[in-house]
SELO-681439 format. One record per residue (C-alpha): residue number from 1; z, x, y; residue in one letter. Coordinates in steps of 0.25 Angstrom, whole numbers, plus 5000, padded with zeros to 4 digits. Example, Ala and Ser with C-alpha at 12.3 -4.5 7.8 and 13.67 -1.06 7.14 Angstrom:
<node seq="1" c3="5031" c1="5049" c2="4982" type="a"/>
<node seq="2" c3="5029" c1="5055" c2="4996" type="s"/>
This chain:
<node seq="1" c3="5357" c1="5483" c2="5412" type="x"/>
<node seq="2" c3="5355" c1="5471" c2="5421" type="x"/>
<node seq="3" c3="5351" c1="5469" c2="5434" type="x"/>
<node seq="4" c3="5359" c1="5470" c2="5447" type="x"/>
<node seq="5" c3="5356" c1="5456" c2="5454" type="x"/>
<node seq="6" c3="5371" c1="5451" c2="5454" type="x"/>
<node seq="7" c3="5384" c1="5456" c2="5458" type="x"/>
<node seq="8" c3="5389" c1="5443" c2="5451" type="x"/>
<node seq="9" c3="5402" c1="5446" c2="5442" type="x"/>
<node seq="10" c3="5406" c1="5433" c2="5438" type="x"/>
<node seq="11" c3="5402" c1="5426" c2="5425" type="x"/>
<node seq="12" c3="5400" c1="5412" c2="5423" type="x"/>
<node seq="13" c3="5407" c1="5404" c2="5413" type="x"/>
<node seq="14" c3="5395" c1="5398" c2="5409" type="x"/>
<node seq="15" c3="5392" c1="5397" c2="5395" type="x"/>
<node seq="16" c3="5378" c1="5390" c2="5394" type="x"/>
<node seq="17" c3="5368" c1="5398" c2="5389" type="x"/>
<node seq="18" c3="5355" c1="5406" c2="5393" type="x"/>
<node seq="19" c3="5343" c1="5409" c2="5382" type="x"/>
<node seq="20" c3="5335" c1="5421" c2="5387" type="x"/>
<node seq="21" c3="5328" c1="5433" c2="5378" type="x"/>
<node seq="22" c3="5331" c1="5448" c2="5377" type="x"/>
<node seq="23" c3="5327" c1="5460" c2="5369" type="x"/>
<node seq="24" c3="5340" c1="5464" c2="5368" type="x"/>
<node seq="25" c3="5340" c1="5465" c2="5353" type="x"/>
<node seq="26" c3="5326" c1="5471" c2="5352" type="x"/>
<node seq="27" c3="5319" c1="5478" c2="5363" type="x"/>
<node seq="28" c3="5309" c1="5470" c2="5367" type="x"/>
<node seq="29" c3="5312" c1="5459" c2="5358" type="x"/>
<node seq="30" c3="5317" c1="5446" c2="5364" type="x"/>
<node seq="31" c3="5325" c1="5436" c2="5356" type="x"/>
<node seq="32" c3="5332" c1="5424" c2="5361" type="x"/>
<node seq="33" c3="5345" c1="5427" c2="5368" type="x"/>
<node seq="34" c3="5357" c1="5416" c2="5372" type="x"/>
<node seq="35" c3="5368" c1="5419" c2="5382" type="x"/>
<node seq="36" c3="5380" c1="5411" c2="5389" type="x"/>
<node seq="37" c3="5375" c1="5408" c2="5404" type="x"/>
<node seq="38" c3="5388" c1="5418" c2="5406" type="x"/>
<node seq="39" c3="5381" c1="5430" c2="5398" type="x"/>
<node seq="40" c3="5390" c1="5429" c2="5385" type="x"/>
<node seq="41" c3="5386" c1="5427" c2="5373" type="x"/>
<node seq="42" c3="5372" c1="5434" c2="5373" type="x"/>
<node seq="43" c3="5365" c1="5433" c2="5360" type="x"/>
<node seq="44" c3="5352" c1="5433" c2="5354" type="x"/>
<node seq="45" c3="5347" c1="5420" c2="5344" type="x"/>
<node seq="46" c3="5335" c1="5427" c2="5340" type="x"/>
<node seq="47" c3="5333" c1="5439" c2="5333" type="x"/>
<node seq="48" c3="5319" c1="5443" c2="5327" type="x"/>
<node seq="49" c3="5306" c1="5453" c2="5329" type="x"/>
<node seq="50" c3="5298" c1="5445" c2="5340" type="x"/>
<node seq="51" c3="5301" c1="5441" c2="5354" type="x"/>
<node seq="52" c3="5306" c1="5425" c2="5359" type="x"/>
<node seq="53" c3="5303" c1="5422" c2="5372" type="x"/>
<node seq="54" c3="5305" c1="5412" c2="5382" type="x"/>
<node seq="55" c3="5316" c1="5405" c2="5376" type="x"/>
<node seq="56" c3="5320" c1="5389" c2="5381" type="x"/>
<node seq="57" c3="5331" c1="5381" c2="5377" type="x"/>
<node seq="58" c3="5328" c1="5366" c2="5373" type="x"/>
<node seq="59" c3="5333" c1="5357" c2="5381" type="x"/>
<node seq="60" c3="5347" c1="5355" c2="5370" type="x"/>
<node seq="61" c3="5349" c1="5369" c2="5369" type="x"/>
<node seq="62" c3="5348" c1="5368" c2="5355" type="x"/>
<node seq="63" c3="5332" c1="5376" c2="5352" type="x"/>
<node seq="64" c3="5326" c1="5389" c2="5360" type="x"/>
<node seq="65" c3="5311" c1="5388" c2="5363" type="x"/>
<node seq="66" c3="5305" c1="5402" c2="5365" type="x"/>
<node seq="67" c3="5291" c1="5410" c2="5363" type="x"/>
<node seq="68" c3="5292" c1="5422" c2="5352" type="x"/>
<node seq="69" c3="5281" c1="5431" c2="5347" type="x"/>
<node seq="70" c3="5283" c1="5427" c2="5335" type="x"/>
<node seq="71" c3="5271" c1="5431" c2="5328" type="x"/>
<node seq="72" c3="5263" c1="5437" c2="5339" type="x"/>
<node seq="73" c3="5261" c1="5425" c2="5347" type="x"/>
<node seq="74" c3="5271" c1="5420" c2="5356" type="x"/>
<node seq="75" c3="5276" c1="5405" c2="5351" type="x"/>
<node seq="76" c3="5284" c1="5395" c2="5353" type="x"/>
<node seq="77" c3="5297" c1="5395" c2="5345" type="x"/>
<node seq="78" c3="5310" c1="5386" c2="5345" type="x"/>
<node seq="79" c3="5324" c1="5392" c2="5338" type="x"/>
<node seq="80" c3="5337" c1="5384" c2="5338" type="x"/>
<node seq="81" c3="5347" c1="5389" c2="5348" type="x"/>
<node seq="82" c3="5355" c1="5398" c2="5340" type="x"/>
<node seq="83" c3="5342" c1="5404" c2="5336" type="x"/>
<node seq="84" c3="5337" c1="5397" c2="5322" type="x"/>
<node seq="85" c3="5327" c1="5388" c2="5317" type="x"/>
<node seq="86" c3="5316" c1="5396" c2="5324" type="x"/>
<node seq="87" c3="5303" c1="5388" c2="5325" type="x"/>
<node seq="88" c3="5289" c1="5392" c2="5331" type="x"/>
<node seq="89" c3="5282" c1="5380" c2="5340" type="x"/>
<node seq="90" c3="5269" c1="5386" c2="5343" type="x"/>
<node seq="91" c3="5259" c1="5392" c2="5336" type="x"/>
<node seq="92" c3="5249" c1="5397" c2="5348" type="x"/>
<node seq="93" c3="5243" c1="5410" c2="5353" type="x"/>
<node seq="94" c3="5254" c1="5412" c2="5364" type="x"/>
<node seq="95" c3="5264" c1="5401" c2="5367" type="x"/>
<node seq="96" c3="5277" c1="5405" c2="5377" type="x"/>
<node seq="97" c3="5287" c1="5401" c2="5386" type="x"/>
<node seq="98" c3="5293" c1="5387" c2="5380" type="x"/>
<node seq="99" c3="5303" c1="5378" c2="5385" type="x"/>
<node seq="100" c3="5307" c1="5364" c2="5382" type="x"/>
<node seq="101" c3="5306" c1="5351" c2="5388" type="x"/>
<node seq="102" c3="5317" c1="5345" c2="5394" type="x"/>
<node seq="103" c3="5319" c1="5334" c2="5382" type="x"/>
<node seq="104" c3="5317" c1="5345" c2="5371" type="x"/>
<node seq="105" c3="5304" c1="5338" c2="5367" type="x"/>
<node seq="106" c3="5294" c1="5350" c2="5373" type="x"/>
<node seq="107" c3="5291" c1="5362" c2="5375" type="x"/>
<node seq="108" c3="5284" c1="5368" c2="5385" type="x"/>
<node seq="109" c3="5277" c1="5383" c2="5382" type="x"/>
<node seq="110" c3="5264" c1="5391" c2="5389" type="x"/>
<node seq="111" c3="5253" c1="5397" c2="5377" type="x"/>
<node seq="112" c3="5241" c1="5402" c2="5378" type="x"/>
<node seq="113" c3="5231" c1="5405" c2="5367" type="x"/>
<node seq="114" c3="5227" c1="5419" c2="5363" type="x"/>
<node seq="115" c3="5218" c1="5428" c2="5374" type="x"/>
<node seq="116" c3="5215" c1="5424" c2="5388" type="x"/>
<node seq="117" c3="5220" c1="5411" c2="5390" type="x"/>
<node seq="118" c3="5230" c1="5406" c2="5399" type="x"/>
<node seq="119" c3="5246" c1="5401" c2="5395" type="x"/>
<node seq="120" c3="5246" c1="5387" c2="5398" type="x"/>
<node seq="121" c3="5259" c1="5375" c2="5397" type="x"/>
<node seq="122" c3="5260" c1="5368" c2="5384" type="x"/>
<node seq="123" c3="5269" c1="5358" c2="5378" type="x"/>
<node seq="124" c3="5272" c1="5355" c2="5363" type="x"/>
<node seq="125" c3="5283" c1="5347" c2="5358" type="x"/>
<node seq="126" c3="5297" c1="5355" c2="5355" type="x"/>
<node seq="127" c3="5292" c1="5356" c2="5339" type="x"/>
<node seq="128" c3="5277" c1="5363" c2="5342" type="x"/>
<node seq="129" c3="5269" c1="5351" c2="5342" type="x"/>
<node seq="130" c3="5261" c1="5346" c2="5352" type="x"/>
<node seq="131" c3="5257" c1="5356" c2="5361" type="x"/>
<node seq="132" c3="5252" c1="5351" c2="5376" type="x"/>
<node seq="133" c3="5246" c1="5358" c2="5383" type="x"/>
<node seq="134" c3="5252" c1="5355" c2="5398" type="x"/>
<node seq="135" c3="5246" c1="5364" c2="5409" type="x"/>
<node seq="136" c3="5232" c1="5361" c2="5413" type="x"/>
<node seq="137" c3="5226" c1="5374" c2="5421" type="x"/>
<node seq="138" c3="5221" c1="5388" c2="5414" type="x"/>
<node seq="139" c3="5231" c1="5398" c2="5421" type="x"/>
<node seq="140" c3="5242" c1="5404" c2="5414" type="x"/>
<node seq="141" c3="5254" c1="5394" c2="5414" type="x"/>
<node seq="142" c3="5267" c1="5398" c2="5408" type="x"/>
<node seq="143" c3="5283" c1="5398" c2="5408" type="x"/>
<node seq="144" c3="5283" c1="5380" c2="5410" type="x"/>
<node seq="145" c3="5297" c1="5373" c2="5411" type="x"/>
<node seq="146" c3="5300" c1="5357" c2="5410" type="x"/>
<node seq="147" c3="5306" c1="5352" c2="5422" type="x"/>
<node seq="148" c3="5320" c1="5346" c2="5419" type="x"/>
<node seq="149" c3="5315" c1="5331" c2="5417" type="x"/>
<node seq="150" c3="5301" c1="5337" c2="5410" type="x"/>
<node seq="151" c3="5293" c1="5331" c2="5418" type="x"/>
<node seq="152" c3="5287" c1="5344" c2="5423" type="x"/>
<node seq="153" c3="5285" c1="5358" c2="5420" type="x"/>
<node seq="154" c3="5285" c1="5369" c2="5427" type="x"/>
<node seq="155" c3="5277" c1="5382" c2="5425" type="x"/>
<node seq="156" c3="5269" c1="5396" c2="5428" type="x"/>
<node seq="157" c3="5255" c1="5396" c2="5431" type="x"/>
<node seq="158" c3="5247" c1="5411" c2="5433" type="x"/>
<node seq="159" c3="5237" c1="5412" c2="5445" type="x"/>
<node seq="160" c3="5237" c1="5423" c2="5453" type="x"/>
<node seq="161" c3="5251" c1="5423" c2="5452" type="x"/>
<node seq="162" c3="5259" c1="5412" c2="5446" type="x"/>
<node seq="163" c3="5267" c1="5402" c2="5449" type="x"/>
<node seq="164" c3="5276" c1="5387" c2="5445" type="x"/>
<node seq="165" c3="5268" c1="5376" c2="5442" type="x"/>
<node seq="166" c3="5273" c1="5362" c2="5438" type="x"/>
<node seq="167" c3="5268" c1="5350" c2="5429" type="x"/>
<node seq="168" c3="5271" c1="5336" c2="5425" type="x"/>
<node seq="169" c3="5273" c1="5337" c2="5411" type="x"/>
<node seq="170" c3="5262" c1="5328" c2="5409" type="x"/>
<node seq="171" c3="5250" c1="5340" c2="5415" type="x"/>
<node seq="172" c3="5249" c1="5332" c2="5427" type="x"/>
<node seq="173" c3="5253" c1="5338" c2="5442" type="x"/>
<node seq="174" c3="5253" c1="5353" c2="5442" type="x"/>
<node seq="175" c3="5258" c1="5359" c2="5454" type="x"/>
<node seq="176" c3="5263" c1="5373" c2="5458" type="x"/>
<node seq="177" c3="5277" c1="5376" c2="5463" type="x"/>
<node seq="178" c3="5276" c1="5388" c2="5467" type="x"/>
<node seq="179" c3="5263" c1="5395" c2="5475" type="x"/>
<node seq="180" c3="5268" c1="5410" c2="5477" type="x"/>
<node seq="181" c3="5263" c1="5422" c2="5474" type="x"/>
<node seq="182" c3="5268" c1="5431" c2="5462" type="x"/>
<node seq="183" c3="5273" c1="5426" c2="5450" type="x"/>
<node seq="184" c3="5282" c1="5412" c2="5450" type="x"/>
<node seq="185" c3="5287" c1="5410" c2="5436" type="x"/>
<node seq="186" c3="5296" c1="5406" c2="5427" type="x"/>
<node seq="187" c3="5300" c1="5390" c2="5433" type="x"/>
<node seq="188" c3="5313" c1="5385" c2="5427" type="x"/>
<node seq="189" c3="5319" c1="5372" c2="5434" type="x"/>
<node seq="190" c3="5333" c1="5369" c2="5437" type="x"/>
<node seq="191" c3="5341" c1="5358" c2="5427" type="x"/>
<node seq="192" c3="5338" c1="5348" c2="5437" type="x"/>
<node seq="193" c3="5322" c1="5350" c2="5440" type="x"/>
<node seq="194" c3="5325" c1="5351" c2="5454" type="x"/>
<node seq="195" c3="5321" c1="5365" c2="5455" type="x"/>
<node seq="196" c3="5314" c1="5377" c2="5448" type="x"/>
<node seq="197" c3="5318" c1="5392" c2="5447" type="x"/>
<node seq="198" c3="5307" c1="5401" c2="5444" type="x"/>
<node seq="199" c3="5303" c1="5417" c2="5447" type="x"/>
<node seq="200" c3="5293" c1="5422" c2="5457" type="x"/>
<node seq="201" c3="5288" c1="5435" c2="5463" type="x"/>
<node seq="202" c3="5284" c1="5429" c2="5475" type="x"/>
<node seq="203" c3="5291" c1="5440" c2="5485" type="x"/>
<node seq="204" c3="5285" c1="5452" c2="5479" type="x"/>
<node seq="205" c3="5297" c1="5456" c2="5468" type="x"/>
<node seq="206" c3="5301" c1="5455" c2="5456" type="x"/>
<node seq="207" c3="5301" c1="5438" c2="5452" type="x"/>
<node seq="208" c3="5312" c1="5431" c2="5458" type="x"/>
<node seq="209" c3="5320" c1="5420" c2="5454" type="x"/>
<node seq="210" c3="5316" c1="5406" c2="5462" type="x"/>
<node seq="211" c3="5320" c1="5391" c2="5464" type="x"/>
<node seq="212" c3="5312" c1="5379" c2="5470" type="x"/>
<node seq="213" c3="5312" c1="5365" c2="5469" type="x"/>
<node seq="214" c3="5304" c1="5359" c2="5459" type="x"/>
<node seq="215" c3="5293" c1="5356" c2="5467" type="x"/>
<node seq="216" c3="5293" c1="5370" c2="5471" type="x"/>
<node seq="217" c3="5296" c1="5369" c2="5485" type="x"/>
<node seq="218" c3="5309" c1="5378" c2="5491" type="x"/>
<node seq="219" c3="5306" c1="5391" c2="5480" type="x"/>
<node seq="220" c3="5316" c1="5401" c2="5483" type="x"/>
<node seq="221" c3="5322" c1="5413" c2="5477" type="x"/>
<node seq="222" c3="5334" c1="5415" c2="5474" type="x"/>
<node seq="223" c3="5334" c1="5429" c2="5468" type="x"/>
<node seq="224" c3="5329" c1="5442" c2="5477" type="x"/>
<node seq="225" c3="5332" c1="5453" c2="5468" type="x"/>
<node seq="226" c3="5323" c1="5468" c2="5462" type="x"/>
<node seq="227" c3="5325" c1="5461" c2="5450" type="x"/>
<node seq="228" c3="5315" c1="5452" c2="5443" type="x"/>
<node seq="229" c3="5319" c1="5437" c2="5437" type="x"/>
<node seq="230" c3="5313" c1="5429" c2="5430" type="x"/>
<node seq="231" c3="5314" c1="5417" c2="5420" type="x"/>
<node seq="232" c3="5326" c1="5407" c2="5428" type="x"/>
<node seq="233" c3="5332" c1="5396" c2="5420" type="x"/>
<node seq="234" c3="5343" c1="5386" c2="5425" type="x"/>
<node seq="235" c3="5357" c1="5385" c2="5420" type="x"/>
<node seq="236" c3="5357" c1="5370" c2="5415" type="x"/>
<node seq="237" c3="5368" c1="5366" c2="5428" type="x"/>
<node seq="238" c3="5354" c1="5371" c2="5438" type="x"/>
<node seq="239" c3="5366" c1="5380" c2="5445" type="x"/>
<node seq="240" c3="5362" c1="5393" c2="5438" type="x"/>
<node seq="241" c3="5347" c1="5400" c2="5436" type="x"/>
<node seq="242" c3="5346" c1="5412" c2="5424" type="x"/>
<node seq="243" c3="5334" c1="5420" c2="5425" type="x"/>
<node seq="244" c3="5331" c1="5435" c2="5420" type="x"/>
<node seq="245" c3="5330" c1="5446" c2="5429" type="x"/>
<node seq="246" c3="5330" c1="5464" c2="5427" type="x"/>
<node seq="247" c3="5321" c1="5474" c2="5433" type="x"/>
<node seq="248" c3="5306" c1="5470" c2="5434" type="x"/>
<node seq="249" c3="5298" c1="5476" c2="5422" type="x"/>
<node seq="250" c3="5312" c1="5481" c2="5416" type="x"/>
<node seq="251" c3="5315" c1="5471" c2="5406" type="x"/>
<node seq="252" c3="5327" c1="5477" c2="5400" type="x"/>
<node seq="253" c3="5333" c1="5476" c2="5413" type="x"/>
<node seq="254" c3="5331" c1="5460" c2="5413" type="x"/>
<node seq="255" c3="5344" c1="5452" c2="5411" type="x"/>
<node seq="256" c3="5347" c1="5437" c2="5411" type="x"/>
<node seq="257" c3="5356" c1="5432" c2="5424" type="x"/>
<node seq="258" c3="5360" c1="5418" c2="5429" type="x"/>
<node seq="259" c3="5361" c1="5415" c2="5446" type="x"/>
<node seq="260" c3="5364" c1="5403" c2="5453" type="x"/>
<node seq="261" c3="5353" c1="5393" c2="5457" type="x"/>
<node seq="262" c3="5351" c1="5398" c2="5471" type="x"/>
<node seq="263" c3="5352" c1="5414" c2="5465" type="x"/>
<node seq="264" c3="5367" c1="5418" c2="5469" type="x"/>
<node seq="265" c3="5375" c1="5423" c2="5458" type="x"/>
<node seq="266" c3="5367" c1="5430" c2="5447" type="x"/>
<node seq="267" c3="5374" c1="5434" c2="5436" type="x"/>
<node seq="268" c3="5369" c1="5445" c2="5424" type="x"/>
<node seq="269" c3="5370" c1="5437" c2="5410" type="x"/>
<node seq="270" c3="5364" c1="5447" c2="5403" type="x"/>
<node seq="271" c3="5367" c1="5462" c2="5402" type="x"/>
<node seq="272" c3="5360" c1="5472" c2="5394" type="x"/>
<node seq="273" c3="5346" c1="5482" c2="5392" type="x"/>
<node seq="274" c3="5338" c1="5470" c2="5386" type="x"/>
<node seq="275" c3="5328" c1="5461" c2="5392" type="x"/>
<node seq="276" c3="5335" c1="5448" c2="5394" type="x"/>
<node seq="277" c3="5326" c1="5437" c2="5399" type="x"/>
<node seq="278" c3="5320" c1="5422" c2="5400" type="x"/>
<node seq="279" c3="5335" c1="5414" c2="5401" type="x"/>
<node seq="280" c3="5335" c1="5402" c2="5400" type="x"/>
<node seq="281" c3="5349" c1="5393" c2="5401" type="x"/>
<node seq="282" c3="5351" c1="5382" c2="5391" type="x"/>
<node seq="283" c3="5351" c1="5369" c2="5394" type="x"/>
């Protein structure tokens, strides 16, 4: 079943394509899944016992950066588009949440050792090596981006709520964009660097879906719904915004839709009784 947010009936044409997981296959285990921006052509790349998360394109479309369980501890692995040549990156206690730099070279990822110790921003090299850590406080720092021309990233910081921080990718100037209560999560900026759409649940329900700059002045919604969102990702033109949204705490509910940038025209992609979730368009 989905969610009721649009009375939209017309389809696009467009036949990019959206990387996102679900449990379809297995309850309650999440492979990767590809679909045309259009919702044809569903289908799954991964098939296997432990859950992917957190999936990312590289910047050619050609390899898939997620988290799995693996073997009991969440890593880092790559996989060909089409879902072969699976290679685990990182070998630490908890490592989650990658995504690549914008000249393929990087990757971004938070980990955390093993007890009470906080997720903090790394970055290694696309094969493994070299891992940096980036951020320099001890709160929980998670869920980082690249800006477009890599020369920031964008990311969660925990205390007392949480909320959008940004950093040269050098560890110098870290600054908050946003300073409101609730949780503001899950930054993606737009193709152009100009803006960031992220979540918040800064009006008292469920998270909504938010743009402003990049220096995060003029933050507005632009979905008011029951329904909670989360995880936006451009379209490659910066005219479209997927995210995931369903019935807070019922996740078979969640379904994977497309709006325009200002929140007008939301369209259901996905249809069924799985959790689908965490889309991200393709470059």
């Amino acid at each position: 079943t989905t969610v009721a947010e649009s009375t939209t009936t017309t389809i696009s044409p467009d036949k990019s394509q959206i990387l996102y997981i679900s449990d379809r296959g297995t309850p309650g285990v999440y492979q990767l899944w590809i679909t045309n921006a259009d919702g044809t052509d569903a289908h799954a790349i991964t098939n296997g016992p432990f859950s992917h998360f957190h999936p990312a394109w590289s910047p050619d479309g050609s390899k898939i950066v997620f988290s799995s369980e693996g073997d009991g501890h969440e890593g880092i692995f790559v996989v060909n588009a089409d879902g072969t040549g699976e290679v685990r990156l990182t070998s630490g206690a908890y490592d989650q949440s990658p995504s690549w730099s914008p000249d393929g070279s990087k990757i971004i990822y938070d980990a955390k050792g093993s007890g009470p110790v906080p997720f903090l921003i790394w970055v290694m090299n696309a094969d493994g090596t070299n891992p940096v850590r980036l951020t320099p406080r001890d709160n929980d720092e998670y869920n980082a981006a690249f800006s477009p021309d890599g020369s920031k990233v964008a990311f969660t910081v925990q205390g007392g709520g949480t909320n959008i921080w940004v950093i040269n990718t050098d560890g110098t100037n870290m600054m908050a964009l946003t300073d409101a209560a609730g949780e503001n999560d899950y930054a993606a900026w737009s193709p152009d660097g100009t803006k960031i759409a992220f979540t918040s649940t800064r009006d008292g329900g469920p998270a909504q879906i938010y743009v402003m700059n990049a220096d995060g002045t003029e933050q507005a919604a632009i979905t008011s719904d029951a329904t909670f969102h989360a995880y936006p990702s451009w379209s490659p033109d910066g005219r479209r915004i997927a995210y995931d949204a369903g019935e807070q705490y019922n996740y078979s509910t969640f379904e994977i839709w497309t709006m325009n940038a200002d929140g007008t025209d939301q369209l259901a992609i996905t249809a069924d009784t799985a959790d689908d979730g965490v889309p991200v368009w393709m470059p």
